[in-house]
C-alpha positions as CSV (number, residue, x, y, z in Angstrom):
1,X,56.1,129.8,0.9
2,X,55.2,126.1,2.3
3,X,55.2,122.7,0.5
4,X,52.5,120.6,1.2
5,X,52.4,117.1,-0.5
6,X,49.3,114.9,-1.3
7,X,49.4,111.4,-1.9
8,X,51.6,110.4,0.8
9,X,50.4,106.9,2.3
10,X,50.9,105.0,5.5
11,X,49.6,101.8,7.0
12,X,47.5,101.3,9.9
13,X,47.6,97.5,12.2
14,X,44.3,97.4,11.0
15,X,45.0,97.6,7.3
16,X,48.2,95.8,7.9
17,X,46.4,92.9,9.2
18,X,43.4,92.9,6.8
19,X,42.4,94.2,3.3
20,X,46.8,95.1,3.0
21,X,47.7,91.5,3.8
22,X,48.3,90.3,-0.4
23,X,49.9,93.9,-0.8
24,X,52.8,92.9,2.5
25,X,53.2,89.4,1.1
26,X,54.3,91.1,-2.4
27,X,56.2,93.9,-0.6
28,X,58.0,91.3,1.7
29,X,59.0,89.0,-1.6
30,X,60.7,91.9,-3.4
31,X,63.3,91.7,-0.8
32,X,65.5,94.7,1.0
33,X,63.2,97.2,-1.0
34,X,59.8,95.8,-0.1
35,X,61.0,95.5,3.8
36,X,62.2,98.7,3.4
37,X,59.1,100.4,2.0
38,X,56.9,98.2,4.3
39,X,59.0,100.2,7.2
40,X,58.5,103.4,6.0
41,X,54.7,102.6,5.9
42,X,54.5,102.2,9.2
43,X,56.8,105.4,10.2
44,X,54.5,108.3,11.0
45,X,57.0,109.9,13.4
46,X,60.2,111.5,13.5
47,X,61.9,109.3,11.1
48,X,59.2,110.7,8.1
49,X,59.7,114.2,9.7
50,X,63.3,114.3,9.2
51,X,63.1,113.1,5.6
52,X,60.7,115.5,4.9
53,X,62.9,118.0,6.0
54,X,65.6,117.0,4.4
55,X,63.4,117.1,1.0
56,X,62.1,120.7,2.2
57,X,58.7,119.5,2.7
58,X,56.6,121.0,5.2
59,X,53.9,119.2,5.7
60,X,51.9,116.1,4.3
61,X,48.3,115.3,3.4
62,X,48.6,110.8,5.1
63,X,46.3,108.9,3.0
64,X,45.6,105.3,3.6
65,X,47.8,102.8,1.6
66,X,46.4,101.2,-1.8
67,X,44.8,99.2,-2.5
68,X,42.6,100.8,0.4
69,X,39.4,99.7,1.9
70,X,37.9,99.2,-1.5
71,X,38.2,95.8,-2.4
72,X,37.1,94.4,0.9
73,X,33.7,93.4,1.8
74,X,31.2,95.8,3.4
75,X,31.6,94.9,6.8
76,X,35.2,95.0,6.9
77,X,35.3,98.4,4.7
78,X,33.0,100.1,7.6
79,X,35.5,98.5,10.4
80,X,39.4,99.2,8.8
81,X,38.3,102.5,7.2
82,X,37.4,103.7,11.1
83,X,40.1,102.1,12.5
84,X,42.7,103.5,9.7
85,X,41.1,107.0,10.3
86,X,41.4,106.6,14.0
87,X,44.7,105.8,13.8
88,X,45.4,109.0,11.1
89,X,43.6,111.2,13.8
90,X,46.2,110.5,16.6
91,X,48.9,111.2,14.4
92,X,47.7,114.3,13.1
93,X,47.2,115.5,16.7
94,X,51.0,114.9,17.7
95,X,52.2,116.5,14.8
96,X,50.0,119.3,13.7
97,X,52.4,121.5,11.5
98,X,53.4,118.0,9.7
99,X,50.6,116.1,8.9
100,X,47.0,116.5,7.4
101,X,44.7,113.8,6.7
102,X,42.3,112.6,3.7
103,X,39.6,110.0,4.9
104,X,39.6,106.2,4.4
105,X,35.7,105.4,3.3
106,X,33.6,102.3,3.3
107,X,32.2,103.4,0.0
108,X,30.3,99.7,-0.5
109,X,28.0,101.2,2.1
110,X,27.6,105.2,0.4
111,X,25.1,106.2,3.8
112,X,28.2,105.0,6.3
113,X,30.8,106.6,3.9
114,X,29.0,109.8,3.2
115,X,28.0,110.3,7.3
116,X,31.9,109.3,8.2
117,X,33.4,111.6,5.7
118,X,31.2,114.3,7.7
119,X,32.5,113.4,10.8
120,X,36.1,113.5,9.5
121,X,36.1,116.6,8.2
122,X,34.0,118.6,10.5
123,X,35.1,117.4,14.0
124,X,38.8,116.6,13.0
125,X,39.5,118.3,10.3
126,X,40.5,116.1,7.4
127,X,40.9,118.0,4.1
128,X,38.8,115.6,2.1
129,X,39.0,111.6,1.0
130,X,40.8,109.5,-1.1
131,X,39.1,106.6,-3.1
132,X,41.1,104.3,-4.7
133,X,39.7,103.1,-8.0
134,X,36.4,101.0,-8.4
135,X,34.8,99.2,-5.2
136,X,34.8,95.5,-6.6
137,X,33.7,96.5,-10.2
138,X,31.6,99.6,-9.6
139,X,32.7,102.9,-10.6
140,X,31.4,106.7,-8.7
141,X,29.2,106.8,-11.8
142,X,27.0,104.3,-10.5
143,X,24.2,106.5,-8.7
144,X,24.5,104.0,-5.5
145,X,27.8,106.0,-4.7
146,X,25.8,109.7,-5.3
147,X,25.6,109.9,-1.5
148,X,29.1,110.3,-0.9
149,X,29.6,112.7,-4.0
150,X,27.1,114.7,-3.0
151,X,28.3,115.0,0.8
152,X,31.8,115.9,-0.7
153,X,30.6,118.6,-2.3
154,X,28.3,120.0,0.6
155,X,31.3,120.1,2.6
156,X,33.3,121.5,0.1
157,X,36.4,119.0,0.4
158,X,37.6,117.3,-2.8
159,X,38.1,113.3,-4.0
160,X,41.5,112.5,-4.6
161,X,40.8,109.2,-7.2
162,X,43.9,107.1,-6.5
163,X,44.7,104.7,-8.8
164,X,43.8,100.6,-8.3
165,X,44.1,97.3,-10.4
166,X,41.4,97.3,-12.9
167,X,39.2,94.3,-12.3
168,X,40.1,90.9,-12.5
169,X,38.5,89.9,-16.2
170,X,40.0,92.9,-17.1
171,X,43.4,92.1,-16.0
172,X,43.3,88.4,-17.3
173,X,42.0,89.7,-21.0
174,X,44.5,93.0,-21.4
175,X,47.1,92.3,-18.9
176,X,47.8,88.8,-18.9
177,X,49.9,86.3,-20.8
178,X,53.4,87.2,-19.6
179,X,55.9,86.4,-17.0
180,X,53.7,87.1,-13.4
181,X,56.3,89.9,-12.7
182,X,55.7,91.7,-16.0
183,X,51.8,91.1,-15.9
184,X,51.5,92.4,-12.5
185,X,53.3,96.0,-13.7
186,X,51.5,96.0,-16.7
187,X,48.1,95.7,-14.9
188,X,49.1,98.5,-12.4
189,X,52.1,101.0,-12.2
190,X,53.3,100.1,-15.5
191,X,50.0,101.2,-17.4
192,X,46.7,99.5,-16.2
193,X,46.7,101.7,-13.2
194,X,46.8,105.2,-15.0
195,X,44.0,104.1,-17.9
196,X,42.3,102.9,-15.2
197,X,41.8,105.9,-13.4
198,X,41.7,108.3,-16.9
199,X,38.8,105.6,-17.5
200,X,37.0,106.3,-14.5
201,X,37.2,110.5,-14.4
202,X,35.9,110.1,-18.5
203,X,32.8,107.8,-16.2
204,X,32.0,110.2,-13.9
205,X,31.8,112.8,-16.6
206,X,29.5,110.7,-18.9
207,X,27.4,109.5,-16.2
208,X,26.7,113.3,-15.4
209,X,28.2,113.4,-12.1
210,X,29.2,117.3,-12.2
211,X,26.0,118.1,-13.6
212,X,24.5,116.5,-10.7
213,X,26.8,118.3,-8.5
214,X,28.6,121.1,-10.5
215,X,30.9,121.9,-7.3
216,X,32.3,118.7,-6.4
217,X,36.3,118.4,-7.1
218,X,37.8,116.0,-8.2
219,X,41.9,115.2,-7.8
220,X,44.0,113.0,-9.6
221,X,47.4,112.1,-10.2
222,X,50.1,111.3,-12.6
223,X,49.8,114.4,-14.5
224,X,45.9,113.4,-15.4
225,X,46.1,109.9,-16.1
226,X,46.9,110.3,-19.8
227,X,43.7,112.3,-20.3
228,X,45.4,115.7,-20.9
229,X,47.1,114.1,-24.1
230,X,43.5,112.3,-25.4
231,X,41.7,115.9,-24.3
232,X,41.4,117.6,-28.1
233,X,40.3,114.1,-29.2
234,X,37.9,113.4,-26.7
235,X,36.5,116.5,-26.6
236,X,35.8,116.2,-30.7
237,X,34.7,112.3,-30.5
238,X,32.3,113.3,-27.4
239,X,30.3,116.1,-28.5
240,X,27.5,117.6,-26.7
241,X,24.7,116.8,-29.2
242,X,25.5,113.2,-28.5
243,X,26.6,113.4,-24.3
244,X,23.1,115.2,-23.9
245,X,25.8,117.0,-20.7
246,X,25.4,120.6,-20.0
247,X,28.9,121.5,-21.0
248,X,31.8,120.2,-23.4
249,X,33.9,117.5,-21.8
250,X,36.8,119.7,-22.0
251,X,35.0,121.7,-19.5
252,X,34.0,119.6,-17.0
253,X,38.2,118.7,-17.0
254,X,39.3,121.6,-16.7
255,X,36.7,123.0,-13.9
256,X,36.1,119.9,-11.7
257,X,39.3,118.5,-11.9
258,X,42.4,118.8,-10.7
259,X,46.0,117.2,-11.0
260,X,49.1,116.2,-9.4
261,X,52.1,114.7,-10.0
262,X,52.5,111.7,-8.3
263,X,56.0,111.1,-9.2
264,X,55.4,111.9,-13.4
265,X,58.8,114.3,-13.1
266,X,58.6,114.6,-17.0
267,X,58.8,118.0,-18.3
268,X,56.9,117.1,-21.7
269,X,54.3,115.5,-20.0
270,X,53.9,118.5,-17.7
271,X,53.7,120.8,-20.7
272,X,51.0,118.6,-22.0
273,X,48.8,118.6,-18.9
274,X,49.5,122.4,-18.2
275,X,48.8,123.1,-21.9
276,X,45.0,121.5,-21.8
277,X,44.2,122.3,-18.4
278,X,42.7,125.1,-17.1
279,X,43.9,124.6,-13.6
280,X,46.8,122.2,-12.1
281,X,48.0,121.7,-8.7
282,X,51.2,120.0,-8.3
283,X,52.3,117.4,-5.7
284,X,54.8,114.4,-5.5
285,X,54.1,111.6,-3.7
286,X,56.8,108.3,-2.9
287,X,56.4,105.2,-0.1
288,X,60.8,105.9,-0.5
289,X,61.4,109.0,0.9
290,X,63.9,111.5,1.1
291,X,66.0,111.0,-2.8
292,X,62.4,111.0,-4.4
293,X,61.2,113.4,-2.9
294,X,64.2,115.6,-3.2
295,X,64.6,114.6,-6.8
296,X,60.8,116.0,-6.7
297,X,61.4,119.7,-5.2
298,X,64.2,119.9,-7.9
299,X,61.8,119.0,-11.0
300,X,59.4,121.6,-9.7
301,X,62.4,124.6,-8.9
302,X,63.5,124.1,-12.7
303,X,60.0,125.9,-13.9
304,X,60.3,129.8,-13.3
305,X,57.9,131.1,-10.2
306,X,55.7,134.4,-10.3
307,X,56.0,137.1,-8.2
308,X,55.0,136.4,-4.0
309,X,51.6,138.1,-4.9
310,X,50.9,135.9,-7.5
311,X,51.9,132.5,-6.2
312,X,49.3,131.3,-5.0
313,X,48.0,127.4,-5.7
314,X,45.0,125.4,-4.8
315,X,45.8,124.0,-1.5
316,X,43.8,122.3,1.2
317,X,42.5,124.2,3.7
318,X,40.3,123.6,6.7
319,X,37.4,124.2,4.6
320,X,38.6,122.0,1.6
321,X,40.4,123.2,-1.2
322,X,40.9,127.1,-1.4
323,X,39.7,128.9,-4.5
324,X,43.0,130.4,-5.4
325,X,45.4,129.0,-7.9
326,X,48.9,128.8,-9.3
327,X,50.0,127.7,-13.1
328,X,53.5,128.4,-14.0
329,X,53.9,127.6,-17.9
330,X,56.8,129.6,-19.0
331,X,56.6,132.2,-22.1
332,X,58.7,134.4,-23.8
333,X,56.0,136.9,-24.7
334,X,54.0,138.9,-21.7
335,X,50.4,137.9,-20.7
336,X,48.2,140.1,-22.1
337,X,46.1,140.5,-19.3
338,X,48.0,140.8,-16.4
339,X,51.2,142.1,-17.8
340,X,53.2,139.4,-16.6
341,X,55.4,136.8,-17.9
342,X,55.3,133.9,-15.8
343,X,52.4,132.0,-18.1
344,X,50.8,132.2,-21.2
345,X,47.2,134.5,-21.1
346,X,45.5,131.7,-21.8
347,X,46.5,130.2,-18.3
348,X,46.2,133.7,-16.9
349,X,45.7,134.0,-12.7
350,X,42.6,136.4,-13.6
351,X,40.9,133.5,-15.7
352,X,37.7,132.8,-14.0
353,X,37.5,130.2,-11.1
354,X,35.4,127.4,-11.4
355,X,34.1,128.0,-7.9
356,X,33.6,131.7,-8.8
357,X,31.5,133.5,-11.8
358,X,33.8,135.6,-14.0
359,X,32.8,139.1,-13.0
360,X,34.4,138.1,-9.6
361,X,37.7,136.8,-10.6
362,X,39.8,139.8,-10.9
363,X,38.7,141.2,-7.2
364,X,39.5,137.1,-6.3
365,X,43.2,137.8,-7.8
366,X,43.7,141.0,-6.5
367,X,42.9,139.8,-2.3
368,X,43.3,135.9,-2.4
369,X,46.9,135.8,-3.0
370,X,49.4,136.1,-0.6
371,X,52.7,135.5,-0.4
372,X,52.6,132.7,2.6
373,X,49.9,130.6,0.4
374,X,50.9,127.4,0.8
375,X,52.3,125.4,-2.7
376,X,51.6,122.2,-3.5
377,X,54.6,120.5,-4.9
């Protein structure tokens, strides 16, 4: 079975020298660390290679390096997001078997975005696109940003929402008032970053994106942002009768999005997400290499695997994201619908697909899984 991480970044000389510059300065003021991560950036070669091997990763999904394009003006988006996707193309052609790529878009121009997405995916193969956060303010549910949601889910390639700083008023109200290091860690990897995100997947829903496009996927990481734990409450708060949506909110979470675990190596919290979603995928994702992600593969070997025939996980593809999947929550009773113990019947691998009506998802079972399926861990 083959590993296959998401949410692995690098840095292009275009990024470097443009919309990255304030995120270098910080790296290079942090010292040995920042240099070090800065270096490791920048290494899309053998040096990754052998640290992904030595972490038993077989190949990565390269994103583009937060804060992204997204922040940048429109005319500088359009230029770094070809140049970083240029650059993510010649590196994908010398290593193949390694490396994979999600799109850098100008999303401040949705036409541009949506048309390079297309390019991306069908001439070279990227596996989708990763946004991070809100363009300057603006969130996907804003109806100027339907073009590129809507050619997502045409070519059937999901959105990995990556986290960003919320925006500045927000950060000087909730997040400021401290010493500049604690303020800074607060606003992103400390907090800001994952309610953030949570806040933005809870917009999309609201704003009836999936209605609008009931296919499009959406991935994000950190276990789900904290939404998983505010589901049951959400769900009860948020009823139809007042959403006006076509389906609970619960739903729309469990059948349009997807999550990851950029890192969140906490068994609770992975009970928690597994427990209220109907699907998960499972990645790690570090800028330090090799004792992350090692520490990684051994959070995910602790949890029990299924049978080859039934480990199968939603993986990208060269036609987006498969339609198979792979949940192991560990039970001590059998499921009562496929006989097995390696999850509870609720999470059962015959549960219908989101992409498939229910009267289809036992055949799906019985001839999508294989045992060389690739696992995302």
């Amino acid at each position: 079975m083959r590993t296959i991480t998401l949410e692995e970044h690098f840095a292009s000389p275009g990024w470097l020298a443009g919309p990255g510059r304030d995120f270098i300065e910080r790296l290079r003021n942090t010292g040995a660390l920042g240099l070090r991560i800065l270096e490791q950036l920048q290494d899309v070669g053998d040096t990754r290679i052998a640290a992904m091997d030595a972490a038993g990763i077989d190949m990565q999904v390269l994103s583009l390096n937060s804060p992204g394009v997204e922040q940048a003006d429109v005319a500088e988006q359009v230029a770094i997001a070809r140049e970083s996707n240029d650059f993510l193309v010649e590196v994908v052609k010398k290593y193949p078997k390694r490396f994979a790529g999600f799109a850098a878009l100008p999303i401040a121009a949705p036409e541009q975005a949506a048309d390079e997405l297309d390019r991306r995916v069908r001439q070279q193969g990227f596996k989708g696109t990763l946004i991070n956060g809100h363009s300057r303010g603006r969130y996907l549910d804003d109806q100027f940003f339907w073009p590129i949601l809507e050619r997502a889910e045409a070519l059937n390639v999901p959105i990995y929402l990556h986290p960003t700083v919320p925006p500045k008023p927000v950060v000087e109200v909730l997040y400021g008032g401290f010493a500049p290091a604690v303020s800074g860690m607060f606003a992103a990897a400390g907090w800001g970053w994952h309610i953030e995100t949570g806040v933005h997947v809870i917009r999309m829903i609201l704003g009836g994106v999936f209605d609008r496009y009931p296919k499009l996927q959406v991935v994000i990481g950190h276990l789900g942002e904290a939404v998983p734990f505010m589901l049951p409450r959400l769900n009860r708060n948020l009823p139809m009768q007042m959403t006006k949506l076509a389906r609970p909110l619960a739903a729309y979470l469990r059948e349009n999005v997807y999550y990851t675990f950029s890192g969140f190596n906490f068994p609770a919290s992975f009970s928690t997400c597994c427990s209220r979603s109907a699907s998960t995928g499972s990645c790690s994702r570090s800028t330090t290499p090799t004792d992350r992600w090692r520490r990684r593969a051994c959070f995910w070997t602790r949890f029990p695997s299924p049978p080859p025939t039934g480990s199968a996980s939603r993986t990208a593809t060269g036609s987006g994201f498969s339609t198979c999947r792979r949940l192991v929550i560990p039970t001590l009773w059998p499921c009562r619908q496929c006989r097995t113990r390696d999850h509870s019947r609720r999470f059962c691998l015959l549960q219908p697909s989101p992409l498939q009506p229910a009267a289809d998802s036992r055949k799906r079972a019985q001839s999508s899984y294989s045992a060389d399926t690739s696992l995302l861990v």
